[in-house]
C-alpha positions as CSV (number, residue, x, y, z in Angstrom):
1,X,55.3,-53.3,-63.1
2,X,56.7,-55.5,-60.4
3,X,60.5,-56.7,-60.0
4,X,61.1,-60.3,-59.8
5,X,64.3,-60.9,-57.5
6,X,66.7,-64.1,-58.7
7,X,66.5,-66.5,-56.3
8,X,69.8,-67.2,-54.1
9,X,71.1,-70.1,-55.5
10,X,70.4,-68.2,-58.9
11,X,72.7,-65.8,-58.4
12,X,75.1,-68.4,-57.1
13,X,75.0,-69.9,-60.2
14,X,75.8,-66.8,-61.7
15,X,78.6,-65.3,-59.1
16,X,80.4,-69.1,-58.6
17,X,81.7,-70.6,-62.0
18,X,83.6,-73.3,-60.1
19,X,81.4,-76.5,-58.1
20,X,81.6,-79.8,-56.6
21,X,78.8,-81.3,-56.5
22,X,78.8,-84.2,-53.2
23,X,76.6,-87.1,-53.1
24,X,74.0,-87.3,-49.8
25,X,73.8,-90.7,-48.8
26,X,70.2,-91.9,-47.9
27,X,70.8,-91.3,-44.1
28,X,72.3,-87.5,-44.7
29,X,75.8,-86.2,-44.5
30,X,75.9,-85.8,-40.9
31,X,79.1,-85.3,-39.0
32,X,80.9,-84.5,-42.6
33,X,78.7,-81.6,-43.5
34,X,79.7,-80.4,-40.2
35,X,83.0,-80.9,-40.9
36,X,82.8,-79.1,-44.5
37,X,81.2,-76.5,-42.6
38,X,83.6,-76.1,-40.4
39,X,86.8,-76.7,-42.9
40,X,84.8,-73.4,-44.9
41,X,84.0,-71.4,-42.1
42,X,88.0,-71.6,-40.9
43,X,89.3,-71.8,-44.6
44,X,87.5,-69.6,-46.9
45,X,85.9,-65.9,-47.0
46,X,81.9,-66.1,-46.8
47,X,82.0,-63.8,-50.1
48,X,84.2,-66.8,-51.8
49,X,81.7,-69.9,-51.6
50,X,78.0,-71.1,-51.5
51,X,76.3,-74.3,-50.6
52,X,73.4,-75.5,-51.6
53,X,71.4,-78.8,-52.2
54,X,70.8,-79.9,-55.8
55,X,69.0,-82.8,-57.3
56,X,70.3,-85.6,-58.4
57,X,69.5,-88.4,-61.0
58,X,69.9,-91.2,-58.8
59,X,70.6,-89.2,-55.7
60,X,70.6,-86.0,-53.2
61,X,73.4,-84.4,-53.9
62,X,74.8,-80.9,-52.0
63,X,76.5,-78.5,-54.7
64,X,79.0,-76.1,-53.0
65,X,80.0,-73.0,-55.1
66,X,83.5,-71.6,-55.7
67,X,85.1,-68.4,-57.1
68,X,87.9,-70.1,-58.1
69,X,89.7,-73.8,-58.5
70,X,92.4,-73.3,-55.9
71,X,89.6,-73.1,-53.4
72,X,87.8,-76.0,-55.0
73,X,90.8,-78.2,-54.8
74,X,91.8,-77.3,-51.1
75,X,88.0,-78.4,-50.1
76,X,88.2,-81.3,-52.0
77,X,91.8,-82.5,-50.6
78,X,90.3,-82.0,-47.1
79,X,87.6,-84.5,-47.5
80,X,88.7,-87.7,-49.2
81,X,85.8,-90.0,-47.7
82,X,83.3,-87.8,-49.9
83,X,81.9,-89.2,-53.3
84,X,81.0,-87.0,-56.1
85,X,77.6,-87.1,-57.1
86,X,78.6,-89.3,-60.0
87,X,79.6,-91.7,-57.3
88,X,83.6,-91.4,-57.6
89,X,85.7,-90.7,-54.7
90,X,87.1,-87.0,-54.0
91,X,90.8,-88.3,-53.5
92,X,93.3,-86.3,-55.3
């Protein structure tokens, strides 16, 4: 019998209980994903987040994964001119 691996962002859903899911406008993220990117990449251990892109019900949305609310919080502070998926701004 063959083993079926759980896809990545499977076991992301399992491993990060805390999210904040961002809302893509039409044209992308552009120069703020590279910013978020950048803010993790500096900020946070590679083992303590994820990022992935999610559906949406009215649009593209980009779900990044935490371990824990303090590092959800701090990502969310840093960008302000993000909107949740929901469509409400990120400021804190």
């Amino acid at each position: 019998m063959s083993q079926h691996s759980i896809r990545q962002a499977k076991r992301d859903d399992l491993a990060f209980p805390v999210r904040v899911k961002i809302r893509v406008p039409d044209g992308g993220l552009g120069k703020l994903l590279d910013g978020m990117t950048d803010w993790l990449r500096a900020n946070v251990s590679a083992a303590e987040y994820a990022c992935h892109g999610a559906p949406g019900l009215a649009c593209s949305t980009a779900a990044f994964y935490f371990r824990n609310i303090e590092i959800a919080h701090a990502f969310v502070s840093a960008f302000p001119a993000a909107e949740l998926a929901d469509g409400i701004s990120l400021r804190v």
